[in-house]
ROBA-227282 format. One record per residue (C-alpha): residue number from 0; residue in three letters; x, y, z. Coordinates in steps of 0.1 Angstrom, whole numbers, always signed. Layout:
N
ATOM    n  res      u      v      w
ATOM  NUM  ALA      X      Y      Z
...
***
This chain:
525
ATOM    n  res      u      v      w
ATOM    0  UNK   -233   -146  +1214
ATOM    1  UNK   -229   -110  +1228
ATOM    2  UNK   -191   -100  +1218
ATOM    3  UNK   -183    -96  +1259
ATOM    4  UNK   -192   -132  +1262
ATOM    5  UNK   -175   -144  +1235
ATOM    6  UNK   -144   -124  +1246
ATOM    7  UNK   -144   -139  +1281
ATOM    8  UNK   -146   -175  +1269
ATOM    9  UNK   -116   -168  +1247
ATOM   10  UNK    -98   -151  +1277
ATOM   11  UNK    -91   -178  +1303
ATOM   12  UNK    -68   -175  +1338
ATOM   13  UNK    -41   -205  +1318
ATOM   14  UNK    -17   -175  +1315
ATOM   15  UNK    -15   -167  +1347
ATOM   16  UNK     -1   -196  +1360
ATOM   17  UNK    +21   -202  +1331
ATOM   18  UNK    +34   -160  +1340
ATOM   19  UNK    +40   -172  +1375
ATOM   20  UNK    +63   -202  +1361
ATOM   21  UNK    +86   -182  +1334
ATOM   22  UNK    +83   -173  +1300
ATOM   23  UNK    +54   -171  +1281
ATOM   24  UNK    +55   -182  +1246
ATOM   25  UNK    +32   -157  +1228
ATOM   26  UNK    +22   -154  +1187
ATOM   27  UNK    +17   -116  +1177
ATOM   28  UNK     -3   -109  +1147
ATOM   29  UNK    -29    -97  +1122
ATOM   30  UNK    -60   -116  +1113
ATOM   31  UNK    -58   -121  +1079
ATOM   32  UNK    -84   -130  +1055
ATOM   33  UNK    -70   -163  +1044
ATOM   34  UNK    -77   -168  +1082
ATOM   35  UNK   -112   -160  +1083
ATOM   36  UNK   -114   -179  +1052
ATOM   37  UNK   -104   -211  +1067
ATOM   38  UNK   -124   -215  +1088
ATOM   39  UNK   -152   -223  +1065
ATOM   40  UNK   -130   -235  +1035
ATOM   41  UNK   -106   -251  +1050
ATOM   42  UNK   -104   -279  +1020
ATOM   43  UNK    -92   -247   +996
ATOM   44  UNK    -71   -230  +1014
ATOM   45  UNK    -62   -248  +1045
ATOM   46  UNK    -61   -238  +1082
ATOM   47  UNK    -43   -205  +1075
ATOM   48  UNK    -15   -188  +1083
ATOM   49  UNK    -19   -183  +1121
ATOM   50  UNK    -37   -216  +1131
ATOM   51  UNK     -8   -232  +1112
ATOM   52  UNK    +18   -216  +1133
ATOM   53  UNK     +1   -220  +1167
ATOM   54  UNK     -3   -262  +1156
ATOM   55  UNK    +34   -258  +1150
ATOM   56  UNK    +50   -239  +1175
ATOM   57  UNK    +28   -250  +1205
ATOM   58  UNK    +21   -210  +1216
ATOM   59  UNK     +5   -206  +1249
ATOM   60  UNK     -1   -174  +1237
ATOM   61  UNK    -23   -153  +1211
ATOM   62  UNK    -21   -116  +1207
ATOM   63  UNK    -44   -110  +1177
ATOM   64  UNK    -48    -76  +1160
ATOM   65  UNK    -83    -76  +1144
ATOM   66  UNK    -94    -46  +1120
ATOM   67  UNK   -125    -69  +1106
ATOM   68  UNK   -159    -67  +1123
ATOM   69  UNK   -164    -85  +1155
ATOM   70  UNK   -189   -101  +1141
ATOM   71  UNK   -164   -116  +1120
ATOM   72  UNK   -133   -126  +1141
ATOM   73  UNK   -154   -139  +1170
ATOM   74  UNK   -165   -172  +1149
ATOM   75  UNK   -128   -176  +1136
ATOM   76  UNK   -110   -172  +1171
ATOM   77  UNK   -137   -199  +1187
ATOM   78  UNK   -135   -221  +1162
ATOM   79  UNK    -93   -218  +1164
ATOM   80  UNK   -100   -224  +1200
ATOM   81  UNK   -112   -255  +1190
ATOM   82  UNK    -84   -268  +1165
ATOM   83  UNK    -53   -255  +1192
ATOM   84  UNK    -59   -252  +1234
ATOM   85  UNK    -41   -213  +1227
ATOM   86  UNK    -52   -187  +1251
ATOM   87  UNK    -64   -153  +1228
ATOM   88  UNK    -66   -121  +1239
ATOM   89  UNK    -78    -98  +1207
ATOM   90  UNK    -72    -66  +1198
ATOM   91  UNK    -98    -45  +1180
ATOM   92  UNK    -85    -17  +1164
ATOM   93  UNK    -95    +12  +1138
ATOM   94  UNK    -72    +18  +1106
ATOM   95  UNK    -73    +44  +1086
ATOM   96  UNK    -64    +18  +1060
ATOM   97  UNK    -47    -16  +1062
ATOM   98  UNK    -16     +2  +1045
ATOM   99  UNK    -16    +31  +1069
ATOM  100  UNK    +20    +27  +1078
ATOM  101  UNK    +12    +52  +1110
ATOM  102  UNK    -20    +36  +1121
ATOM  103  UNK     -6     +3  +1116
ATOM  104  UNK    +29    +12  +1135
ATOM  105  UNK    +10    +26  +1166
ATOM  106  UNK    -17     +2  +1170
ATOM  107  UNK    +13    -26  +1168
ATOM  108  UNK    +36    -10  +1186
ATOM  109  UNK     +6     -3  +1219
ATOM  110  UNK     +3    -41  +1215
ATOM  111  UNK    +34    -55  +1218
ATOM  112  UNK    +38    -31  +1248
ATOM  113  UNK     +7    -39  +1266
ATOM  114  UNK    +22    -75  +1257
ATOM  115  UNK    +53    -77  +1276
ATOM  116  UNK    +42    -57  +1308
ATOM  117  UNK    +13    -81  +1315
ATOM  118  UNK    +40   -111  +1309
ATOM  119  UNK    +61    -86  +1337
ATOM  120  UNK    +88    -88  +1309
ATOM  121  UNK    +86   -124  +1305
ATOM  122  UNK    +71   -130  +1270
ATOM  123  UNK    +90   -150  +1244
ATOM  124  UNK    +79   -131  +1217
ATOM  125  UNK    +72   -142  +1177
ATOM  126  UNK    +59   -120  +1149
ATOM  127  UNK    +38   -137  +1118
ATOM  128  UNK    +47   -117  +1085
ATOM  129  UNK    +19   -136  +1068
ATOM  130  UNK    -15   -123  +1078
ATOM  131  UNK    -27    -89  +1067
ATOM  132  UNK    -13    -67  +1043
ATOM  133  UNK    +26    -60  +1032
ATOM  134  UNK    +24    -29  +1050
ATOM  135  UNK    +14    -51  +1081
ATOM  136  UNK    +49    -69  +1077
ATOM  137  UNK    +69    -42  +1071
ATOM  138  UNK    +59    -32  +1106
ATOM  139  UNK    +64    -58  +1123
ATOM  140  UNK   +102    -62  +1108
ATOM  141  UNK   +106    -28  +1116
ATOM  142  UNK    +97    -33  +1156
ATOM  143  UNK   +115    -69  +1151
ATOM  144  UNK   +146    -53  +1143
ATOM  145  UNK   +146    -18  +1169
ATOM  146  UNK   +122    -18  +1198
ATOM  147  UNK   +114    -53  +1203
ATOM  148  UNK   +135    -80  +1200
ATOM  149  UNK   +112   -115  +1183
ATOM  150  UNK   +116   -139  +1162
ATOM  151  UNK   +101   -137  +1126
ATOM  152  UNK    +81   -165  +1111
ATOM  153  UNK    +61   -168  +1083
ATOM  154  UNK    +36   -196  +1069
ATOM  155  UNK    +18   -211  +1036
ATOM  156  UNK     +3   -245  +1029
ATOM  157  UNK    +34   -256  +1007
ATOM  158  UNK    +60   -248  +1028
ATOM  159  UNK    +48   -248  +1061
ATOM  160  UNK    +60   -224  +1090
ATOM  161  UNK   +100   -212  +1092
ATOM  162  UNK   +121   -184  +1105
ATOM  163  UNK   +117   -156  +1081
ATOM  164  UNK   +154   -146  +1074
ATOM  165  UNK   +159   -108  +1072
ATOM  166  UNK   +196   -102  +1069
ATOM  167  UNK   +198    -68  +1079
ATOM  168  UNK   +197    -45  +1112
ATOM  169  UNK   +174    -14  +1111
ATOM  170  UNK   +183    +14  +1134
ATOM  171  UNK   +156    +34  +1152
ATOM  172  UNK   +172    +73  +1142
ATOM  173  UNK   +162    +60  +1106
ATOM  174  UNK   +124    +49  +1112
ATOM  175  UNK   +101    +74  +1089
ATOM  176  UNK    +88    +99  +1105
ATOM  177  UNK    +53    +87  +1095
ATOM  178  UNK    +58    +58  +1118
ATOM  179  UNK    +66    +83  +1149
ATOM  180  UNK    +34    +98  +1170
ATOM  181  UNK    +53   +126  +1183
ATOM  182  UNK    +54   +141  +1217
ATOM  183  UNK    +43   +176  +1205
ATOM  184  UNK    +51   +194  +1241
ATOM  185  UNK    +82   +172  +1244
ATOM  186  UNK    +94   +186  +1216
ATOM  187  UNK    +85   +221  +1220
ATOM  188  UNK   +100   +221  +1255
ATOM  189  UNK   +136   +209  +1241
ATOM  190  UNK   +132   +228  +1208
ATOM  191  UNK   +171   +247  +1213
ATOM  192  UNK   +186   +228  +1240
ATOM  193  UNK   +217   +205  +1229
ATOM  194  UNK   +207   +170  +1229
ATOM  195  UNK   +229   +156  +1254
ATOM  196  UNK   +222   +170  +1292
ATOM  197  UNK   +255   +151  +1310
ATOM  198  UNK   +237   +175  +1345
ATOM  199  UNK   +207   +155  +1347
ATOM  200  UNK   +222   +120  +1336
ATOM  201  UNK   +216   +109  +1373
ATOM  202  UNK   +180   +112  +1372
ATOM  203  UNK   +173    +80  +1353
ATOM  204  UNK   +140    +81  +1333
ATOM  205  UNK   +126    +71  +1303
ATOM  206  UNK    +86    +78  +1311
ATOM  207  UNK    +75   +104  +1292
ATOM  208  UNK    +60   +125  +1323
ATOM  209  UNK    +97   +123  +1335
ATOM  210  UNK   +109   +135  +1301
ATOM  211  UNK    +88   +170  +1300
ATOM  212  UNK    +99   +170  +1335
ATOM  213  UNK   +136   +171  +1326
ATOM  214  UNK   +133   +197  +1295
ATOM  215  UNK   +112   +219  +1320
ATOM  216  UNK   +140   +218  +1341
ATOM  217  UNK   +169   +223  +1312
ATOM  218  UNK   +147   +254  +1297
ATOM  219  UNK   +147   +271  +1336
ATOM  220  UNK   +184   +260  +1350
ATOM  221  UNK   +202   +288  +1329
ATOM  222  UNK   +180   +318  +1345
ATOM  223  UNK   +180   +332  +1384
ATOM  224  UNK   +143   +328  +1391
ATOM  225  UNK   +128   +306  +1417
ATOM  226  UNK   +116   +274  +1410
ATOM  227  UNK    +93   +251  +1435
ATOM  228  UNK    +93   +211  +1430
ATOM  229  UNK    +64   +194  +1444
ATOM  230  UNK    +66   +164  +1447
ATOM  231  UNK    +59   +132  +1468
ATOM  232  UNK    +85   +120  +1495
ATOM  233  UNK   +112    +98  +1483
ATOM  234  UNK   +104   +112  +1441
ATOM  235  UNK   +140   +124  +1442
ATOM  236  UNK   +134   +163  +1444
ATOM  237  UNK   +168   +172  +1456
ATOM  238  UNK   +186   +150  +1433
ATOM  239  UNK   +168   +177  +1409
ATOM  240  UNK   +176   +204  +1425
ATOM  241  UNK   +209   +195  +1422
ATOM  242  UNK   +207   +190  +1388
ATOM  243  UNK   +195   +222  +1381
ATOM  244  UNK   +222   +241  +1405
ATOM  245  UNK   +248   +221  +1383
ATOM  246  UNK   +233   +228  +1349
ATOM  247  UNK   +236   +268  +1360
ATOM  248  UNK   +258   +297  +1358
ATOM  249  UNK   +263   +296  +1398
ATOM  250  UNK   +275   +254  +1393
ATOM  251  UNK   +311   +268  +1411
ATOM  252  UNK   +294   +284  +1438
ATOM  253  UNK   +277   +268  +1470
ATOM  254  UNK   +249   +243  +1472
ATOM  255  UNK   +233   +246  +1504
ATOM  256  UNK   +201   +222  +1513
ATOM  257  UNK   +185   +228  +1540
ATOM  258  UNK   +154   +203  +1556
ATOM  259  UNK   +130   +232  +1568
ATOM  260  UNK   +112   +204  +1587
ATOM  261  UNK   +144   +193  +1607
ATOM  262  UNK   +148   +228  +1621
ATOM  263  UNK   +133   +235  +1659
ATOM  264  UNK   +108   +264  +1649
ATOM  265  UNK   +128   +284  +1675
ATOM  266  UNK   +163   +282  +1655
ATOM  267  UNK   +144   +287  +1622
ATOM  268  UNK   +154   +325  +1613
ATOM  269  UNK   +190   +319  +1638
ATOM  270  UNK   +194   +284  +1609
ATOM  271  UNK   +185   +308  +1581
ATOM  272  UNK   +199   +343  +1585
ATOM  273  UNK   +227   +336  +1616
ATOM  274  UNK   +230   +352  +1647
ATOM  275  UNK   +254   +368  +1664
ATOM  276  UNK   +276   +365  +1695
ATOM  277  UNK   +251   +368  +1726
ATOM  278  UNK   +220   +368  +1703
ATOM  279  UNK   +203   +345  +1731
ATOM  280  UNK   +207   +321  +1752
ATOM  281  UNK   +239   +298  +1744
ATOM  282  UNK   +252   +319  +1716
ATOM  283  UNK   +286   +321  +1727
ATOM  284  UNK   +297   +331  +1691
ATOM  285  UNK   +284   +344  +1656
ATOM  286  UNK   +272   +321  +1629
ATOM  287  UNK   +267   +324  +1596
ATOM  288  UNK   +231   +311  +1584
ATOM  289  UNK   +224   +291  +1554
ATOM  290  UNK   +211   +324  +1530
ATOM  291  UNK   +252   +334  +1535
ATOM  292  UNK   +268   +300  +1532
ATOM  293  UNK   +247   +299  +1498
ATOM  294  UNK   +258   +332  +1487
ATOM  295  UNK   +264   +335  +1449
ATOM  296  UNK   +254   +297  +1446
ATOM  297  UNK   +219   +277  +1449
ATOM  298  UNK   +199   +277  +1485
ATOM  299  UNK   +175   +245  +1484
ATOM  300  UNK   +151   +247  +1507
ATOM  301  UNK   +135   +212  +1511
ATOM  302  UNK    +96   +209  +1529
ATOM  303  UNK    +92   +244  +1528
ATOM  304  UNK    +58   +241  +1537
ATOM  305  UNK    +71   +230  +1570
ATOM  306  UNK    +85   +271  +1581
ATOM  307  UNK    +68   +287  +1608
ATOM  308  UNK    +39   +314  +1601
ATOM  309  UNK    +64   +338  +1616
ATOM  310  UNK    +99   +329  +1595
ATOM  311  UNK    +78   +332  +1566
ATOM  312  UNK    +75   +365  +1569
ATOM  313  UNK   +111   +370  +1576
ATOM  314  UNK   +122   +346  +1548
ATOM  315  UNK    +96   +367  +1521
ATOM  316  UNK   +113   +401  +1533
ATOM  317  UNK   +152   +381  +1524
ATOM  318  UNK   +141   +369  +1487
ATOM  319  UNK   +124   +400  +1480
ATOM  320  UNK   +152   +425  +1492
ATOM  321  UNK   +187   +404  +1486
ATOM  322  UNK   +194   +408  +1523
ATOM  323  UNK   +192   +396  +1556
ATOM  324  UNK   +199   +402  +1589
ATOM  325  UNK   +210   +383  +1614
ATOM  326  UNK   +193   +375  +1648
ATOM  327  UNK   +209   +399  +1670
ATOM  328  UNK   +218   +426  +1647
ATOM  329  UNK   +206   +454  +1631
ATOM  330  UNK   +231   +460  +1601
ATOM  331  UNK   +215   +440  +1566
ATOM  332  UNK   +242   +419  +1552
ATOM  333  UNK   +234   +417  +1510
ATOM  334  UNK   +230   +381  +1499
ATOM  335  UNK   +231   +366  +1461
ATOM  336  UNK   +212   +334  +1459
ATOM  337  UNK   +188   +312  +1439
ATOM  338  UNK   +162   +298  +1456
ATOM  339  UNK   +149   +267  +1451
ATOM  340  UNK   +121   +248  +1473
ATOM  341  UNK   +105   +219  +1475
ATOM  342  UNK    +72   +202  +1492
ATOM  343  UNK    +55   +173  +1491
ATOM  344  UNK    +23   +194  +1504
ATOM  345  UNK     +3   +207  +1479
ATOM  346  UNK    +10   +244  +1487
ATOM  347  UNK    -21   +262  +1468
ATOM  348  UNK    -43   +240  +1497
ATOM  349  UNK    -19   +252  +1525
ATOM  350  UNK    -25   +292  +1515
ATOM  351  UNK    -64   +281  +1510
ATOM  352  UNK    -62   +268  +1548
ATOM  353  UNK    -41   +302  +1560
ATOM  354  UNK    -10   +279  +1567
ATOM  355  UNK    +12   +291  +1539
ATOM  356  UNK    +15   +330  +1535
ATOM  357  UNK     +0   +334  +1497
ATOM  358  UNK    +27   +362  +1488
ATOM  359  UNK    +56   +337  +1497
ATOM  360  UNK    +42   +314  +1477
ATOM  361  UNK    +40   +336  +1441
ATOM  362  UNK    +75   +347  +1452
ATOM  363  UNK    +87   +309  +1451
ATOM  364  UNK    +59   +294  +1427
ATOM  365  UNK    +75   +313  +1396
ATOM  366  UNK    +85   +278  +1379
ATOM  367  UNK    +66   +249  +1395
ATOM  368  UNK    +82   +217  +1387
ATOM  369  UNK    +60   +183  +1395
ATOM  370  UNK    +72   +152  +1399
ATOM  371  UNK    +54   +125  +1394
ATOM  372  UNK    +58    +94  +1417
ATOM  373  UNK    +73    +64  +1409
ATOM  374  UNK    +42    +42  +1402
ATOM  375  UNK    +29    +69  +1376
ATOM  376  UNK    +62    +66  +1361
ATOM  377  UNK    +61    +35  +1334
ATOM  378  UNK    +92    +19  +1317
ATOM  379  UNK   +108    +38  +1349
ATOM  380  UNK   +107    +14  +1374
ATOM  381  UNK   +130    -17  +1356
ATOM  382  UNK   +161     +8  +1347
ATOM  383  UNK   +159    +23  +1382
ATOM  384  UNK   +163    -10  +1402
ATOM  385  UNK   +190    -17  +1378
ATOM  386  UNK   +212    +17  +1381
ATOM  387  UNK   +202    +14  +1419
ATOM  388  UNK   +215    -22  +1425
ATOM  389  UNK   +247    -15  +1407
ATOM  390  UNK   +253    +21  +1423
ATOM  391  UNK   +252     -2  +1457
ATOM  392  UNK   +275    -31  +1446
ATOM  393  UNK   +300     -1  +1440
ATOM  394  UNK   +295    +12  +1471
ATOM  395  UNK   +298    -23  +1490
ATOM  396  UNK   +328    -39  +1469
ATOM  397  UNK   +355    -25  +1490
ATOM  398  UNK   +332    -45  +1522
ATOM  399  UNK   +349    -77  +1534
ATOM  400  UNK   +337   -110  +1515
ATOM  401  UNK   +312    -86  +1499
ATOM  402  UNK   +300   -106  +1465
ATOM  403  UNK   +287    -86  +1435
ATOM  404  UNK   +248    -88  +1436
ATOM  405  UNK   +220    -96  +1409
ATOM  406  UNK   +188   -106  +1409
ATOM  407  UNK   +166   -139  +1408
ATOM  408  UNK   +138   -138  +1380
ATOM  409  UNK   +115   -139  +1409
ATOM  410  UNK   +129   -113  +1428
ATOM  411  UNK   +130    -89  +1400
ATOM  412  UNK    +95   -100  +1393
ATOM  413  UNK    +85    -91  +1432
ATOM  414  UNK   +100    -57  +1432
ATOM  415  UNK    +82    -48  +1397
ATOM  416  UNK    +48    -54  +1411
ATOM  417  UNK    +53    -33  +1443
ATOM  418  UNK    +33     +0  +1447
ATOM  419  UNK    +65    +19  +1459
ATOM  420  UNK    +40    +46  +1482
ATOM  421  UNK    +77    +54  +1491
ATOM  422  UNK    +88    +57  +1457
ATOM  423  UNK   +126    +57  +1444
ATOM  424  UNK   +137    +62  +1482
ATOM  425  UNK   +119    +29  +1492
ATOM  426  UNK   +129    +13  +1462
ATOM  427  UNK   +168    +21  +1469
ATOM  428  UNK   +167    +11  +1510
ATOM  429  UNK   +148    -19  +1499
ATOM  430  UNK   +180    -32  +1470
ATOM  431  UNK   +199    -20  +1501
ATOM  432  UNK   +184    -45  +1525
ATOM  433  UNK   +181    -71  +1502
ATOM  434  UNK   +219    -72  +1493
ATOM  435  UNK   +221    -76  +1534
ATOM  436  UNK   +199   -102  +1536
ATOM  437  UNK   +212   -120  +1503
ATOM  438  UNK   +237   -147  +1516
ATOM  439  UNK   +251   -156  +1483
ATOM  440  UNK   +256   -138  +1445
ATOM  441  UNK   +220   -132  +1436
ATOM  442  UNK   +191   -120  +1457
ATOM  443  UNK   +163   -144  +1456
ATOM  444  UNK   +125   -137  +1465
ATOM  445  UNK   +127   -146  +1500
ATOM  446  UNK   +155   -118  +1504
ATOM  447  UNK   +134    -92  +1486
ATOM  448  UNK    +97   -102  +1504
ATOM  449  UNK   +120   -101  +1539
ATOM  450  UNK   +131    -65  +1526
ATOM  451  UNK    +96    -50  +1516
ATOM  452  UNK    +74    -28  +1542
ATOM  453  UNK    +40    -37  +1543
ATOM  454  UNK    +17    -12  +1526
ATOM  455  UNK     +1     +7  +1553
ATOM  456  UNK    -38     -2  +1551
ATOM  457  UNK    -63    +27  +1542
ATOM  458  UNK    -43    +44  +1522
ATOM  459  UNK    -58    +77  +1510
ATOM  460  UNK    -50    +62  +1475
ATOM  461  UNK    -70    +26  +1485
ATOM  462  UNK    -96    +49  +1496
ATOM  463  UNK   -101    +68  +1464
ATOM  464  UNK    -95    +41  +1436
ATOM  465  UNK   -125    +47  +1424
ATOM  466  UNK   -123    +82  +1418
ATOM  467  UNK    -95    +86  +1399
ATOM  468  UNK    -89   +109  +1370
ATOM  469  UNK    -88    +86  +1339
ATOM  470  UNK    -83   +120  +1318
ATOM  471  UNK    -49   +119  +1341
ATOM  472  UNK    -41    +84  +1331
ATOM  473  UNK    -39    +55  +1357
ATOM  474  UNK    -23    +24  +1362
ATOM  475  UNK    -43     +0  +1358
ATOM  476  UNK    -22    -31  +1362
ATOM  477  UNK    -10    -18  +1390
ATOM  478  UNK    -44     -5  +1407
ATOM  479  UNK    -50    -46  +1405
ATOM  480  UNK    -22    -59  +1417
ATOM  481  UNK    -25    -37  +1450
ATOM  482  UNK    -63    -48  +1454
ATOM  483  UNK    -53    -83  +1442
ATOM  484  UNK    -24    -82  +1474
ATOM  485  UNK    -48    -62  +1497
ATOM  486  UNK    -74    -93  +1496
ATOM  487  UNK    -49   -121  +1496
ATOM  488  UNK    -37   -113  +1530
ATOM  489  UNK    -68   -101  +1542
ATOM  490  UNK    -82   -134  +1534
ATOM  491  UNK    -49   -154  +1552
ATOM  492  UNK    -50   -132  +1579
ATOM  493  UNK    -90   -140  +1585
ATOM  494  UNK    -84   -175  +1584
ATOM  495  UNK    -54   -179  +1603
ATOM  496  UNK    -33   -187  +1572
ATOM  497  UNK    -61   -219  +1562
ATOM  498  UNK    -59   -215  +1526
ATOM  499  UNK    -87   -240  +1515
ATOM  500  UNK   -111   -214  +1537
ATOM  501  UNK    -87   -186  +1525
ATOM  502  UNK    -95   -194  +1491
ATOM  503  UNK   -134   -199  +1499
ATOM  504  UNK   -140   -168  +1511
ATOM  505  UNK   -122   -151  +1477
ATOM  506  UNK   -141   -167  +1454
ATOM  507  UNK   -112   -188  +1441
ATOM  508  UNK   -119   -225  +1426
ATOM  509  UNK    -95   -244  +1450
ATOM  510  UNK    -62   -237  +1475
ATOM  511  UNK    -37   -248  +1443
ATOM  512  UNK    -53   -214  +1428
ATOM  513  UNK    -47   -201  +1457
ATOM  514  UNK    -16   -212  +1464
ATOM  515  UNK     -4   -199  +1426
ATOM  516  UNK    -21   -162  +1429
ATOM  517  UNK     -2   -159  +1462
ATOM  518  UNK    +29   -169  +1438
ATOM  519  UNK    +20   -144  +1414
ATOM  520  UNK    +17   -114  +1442
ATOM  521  UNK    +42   -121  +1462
ATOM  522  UNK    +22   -127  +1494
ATOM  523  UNK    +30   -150  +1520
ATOM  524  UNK    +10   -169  +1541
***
């Protein structure tokens, strides 16, 4: 048996209908060799620590760190298929030894992670001390006890299996630093800033991306220069702007944004610079433009890309002299601001098609800051709809008969699958119309499928999913959801909602698996 067959008879589709009906009751652990060992001496030593403990527990669930040959853990985890009905999903890995604590930390620690987001955060977790080596327990005590809350059990043919009691906390700050992989340009980036950065505590993030974004940002807030943020729509680029603008010497001094796409192109330079009294047609007095109402603060230019070939030249001549002058006049009024753009174009491509002047764009380019959108963003999204949903019961408790909000397992489980193409705006104006649409305290599926836009079809992303940059990373949980969702409503749509031919035409065994994938995406029919 080749090791891909024997892996896919192992792996079978009982998990994901007990994911789409709550939590998932799942066994963590080594392979020992006591294991291995039963399964051809079971007289002498018995059926071995984790076969004992799935027979006892009744665990849906089997997350098995191997570092033996395949050739090796195959046979054990079919013939453990045969004493328990336990789905396993195994997990080869390379130590450096089996008392590597640093090998051993990170290969458990990737596990239990992968773990709990293919559960979507529904996995009652459990951690067997018994198989593998001391250093193997120490581990899983240490992750017990800090990052990942699980019962501890351990097994042996004269006691059986029990709660192992460790009467003591462990707290993260104290974790050797042999156990840590760290974040070498993380580090280097906030090497010298304090620890605490109270400016940028409204950007919630815990992705690392996000975190090298945010100590990019720290390092260039103290200094003048420009900075451009590129960024998809709805990433939040003004929210850093701000940010930086506040973490400055000019926080007492003006912010001023200003949406270069909102502006007719024939008010651009009046918008910018001002005009004065009689400059043209309806300009029955003087204004003062947005480079003066900035002055000694922060001018945050958002879709920059968006000025006209001719303000570009204009707006170049303002950053590069310190002065402007308004429409109408002659006289150069002396302004003091920082400059801070953003996009959602990729601006290189824009001077490469002679829409964007080049020289602007090394005048603004300076510091490019890029952030990355929501959906490249993971551990992100679950804190976000949390701060998001309580930021709008705040803003909607002084609303008559307004009841404080929370969410429905399902619901919660419905917004963490979504692609968010809109990213953090679409997820905030989504919480927003669910709350609306939510007739009682907690905001069940219905309210958030009634609240979600349908993605639009053909995506440029849909188009290219098959030529992503792995070297980039990719999400690829989330790459199959959004084909998974794609061909579910195809399918219902084709058939007119007939889910027995629904069901035929995606290769699915019957209209109850049908009916329990549409559960799991969140599709209606």
């Amino acid at each position: 048996m080749t090791p891909e067959v024997g892996t896919h008879k192992i792996i079978s589709g009982f998990s994901h209908f007990l994911m789409a009906h709550g939590m998932v009751k799942t066994l963590i652990s080594w392979l020992g060799r006591t294991d291995l060992n039963a399964r051809t001496q079971s007289e002498r030593v018995g059926l071995g620590p984790i076969a004992q403990a799935v027979g006892a527990r009744d665990f849906a669930r089997l997350e098995l760190l191997c570092d033996y040959p395949r050739e090796e853990a195959e046979p054990y985890m079919e013939w453990l298929k045969a004493q328990h009905p336990v789905e396993i999903a195994p997990h080869f890995v390379t130590l450096t030894s089996p008392v590597h604590f640093g090998d051993i930390y990170e290969s458990a620690t990737r596990v239990v992670s992968d773990a709990i987001k293919n559960n979507r955060g529904h996995a009652e977790l459990t951690f067997h001390l018994s198989p593998g080596t001391p250093a193997m327990a120490a581990v899983w005590i240490i992750l017990a006890k800090t990052r990942f809350p699980a019962e501890l059990i351990e097994s042996s043919r004269e006691h059986g299996v029990r709660t192992a009691s460790v009467p003591f906390d462990i707290s993260a700050d104290f974790i050797p630093d042999l156990l840590r992989k760290p974040d070498e340009e993380l580090e280097r980036l906030t090497a010298g800033l304090p620890p605490e950065a109270p400016e940028f505590s409204s950007i919630i993030h815990r992705s690392p991306g996000m975190k090298r974004v945010i100590a990019r940002a720290r390092r260039v807030a103290p200094r003048s220069i420009p900075v451009l943020i590129e960024g998809e729509s709805g990433t939040g680029k003004e929210l850093l702007a701000r940010a930086i603008h506040r973490a400055s010497p000019r926080r007492d001094k003006p912010f001023v944004a200003v949406n270069c796409g909102a502006i007719s192109p024939e008010l651009v330079e009046s918008e910018l610079f001002g005009h004065e009294k009689g400059a043209f047609t309806g300009a029955a007095a003087a204004r003062t433009g947005y480079f003066e109402a900035a002055h000694g603060g922060t001018l945050f230019l958002d879709e920059v890309g968006e000025l006209p070939a001719p303000s570009q030249v204009k707006f170049l001549r303002a950053i590069q002299e310190g002065e402007i002058v308004r429409v109408g006049s002659t006289t150069p009024t002396p302004v003091d601001v920082r400059i801070i753009a953003a996009t959602n174009r990729t601006l290189t491509e824009e001077v490469a098609q002679g829409r964007f002047r080049e020289d602007l764009f090394y005048r603004l380019a300076v510091i490019v800051l890029l952030l990355p959108p929501l959906r490249e963003r993971p551990g992100d999204l679950g804190p976000l709809v949390d701060h998001l949903l309580e930021q709008i019961n705040r803003e909607s408790e002084t609303e008559p008969g307004f009841e404080h909000k929370k969410l429905s397992v399902n619901a919660r489980n419905v917004l963490m699958k979504h692609d968010w193409p809109g990213n953090v705006r679409e997820l905030q104006n989504t919480l927003r119309r669910a709350v609306v649409w939510s007739t009682g305290s907690t905001i069940r599926l219905e309210d958030v499928r009634d609240s979600l836009f349908p993605a639009p079809k053909g995506s440029q992303r849909d188009e290219n999913i098959l030529a992503l940059d792995i070297l980039q990373g990719i999400d690829l949980p989330g790459i199959i959801d959004r084909i998974s969702r794609h061909y579910l409503e195809q399918a219902l749509e084709k058939t007119a909602g007939n889910k027995t031919r629904a069901a035929e035409l995606l290769g699915l065994a019957s209209y109850q698996t049908l009916t329990n994938w549409m559960k799991k995406y969140g599709v209606k029919a």
